[in-house]
N, C-alpha and C positions, 0 to 999 in steps of 0.2 A: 925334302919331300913334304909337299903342303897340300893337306886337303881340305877345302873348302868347306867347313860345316856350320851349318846355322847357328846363332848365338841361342836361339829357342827353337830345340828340335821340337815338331809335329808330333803326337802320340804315336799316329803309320811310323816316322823313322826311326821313331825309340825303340818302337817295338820291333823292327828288323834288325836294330843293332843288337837288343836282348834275343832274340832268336837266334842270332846268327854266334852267338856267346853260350848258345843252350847247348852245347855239342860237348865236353871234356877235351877231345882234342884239338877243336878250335881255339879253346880259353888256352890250352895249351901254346897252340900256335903263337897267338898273340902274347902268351907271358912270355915267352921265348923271343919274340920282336924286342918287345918293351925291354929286355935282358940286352938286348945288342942295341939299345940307344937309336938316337932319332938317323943316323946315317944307315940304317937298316942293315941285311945280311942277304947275300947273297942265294938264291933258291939252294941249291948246294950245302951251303953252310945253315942255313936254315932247318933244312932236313935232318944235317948232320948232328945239331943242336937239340932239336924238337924228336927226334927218333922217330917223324913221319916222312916218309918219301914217298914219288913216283906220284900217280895218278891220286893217289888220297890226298897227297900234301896239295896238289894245283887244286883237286875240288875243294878243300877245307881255303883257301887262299880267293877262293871263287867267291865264296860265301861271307867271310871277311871285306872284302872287296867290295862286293854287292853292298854292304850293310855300311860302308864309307869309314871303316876300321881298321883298312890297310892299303898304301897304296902301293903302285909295283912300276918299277921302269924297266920297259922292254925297248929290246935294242934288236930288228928287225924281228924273228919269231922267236928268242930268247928271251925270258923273263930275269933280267940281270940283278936287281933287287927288291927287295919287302919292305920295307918301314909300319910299324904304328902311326895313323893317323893321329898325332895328339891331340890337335883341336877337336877331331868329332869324338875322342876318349873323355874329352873334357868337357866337353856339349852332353853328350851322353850322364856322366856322371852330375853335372850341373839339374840336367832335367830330373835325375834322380832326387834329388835333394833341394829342388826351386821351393818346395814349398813346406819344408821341413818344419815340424812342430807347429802349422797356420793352426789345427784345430785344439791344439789343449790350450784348458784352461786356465789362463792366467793366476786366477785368484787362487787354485791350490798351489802354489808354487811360494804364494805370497805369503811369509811369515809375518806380517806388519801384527 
């Protein structure tokens, strides 16, 4: 299960990937993906795992989804599996840290 994510997300997609991570039981959702490996977990076992179901778990799944953080194989109107999207987990956390430490000061660092 491969989702497509930019090698440089845009600030707009960062910022809906962090939104859609602002929830507790979304990050939940998704630690619980990331727990069952990149073959995902069944909606079912999903719920079973995460201790959300029903209508809350598809909406929290919605939002993930939207945000390119999880993707889902439906087999006519059954949603059959979850996965973590790792590339856009990676793209995400990459944008986090592209430009880590650009503004400090070299020279305090420099014991010469």
């Amino acid at each position: 299960m491969k989702h497509a994510a930019p090698k440089n997300l845009s600030v707009e997609d960062a910022a809906q990937a962090f939104a859609a991570l602002g929830s507790e039981q979304r990050l939940g959702v998704l630690q619980t993906l990331v727990r069952g490996g990149p073959q995902g977990l069944s909606i079912g076992e999903l719920g079973e795992r995460s201790g959300i179901t029903g209508s809350t778990l598809t909406h929290h799944l919605r939002f993930l989804t939207h945000a390119g953080l999880v993707t889902q194989v439906k087999r006519g109107r059954s949603t059959i599996c979850a996965a973590v999207a790792y590339d856009m987990a990676e793209a995400l956390s990459s944008y986090l840290l592209r430009h880590c430490c650009a503004d400090t000061d070299h020279s305090e660092h420099n014991h010469d």
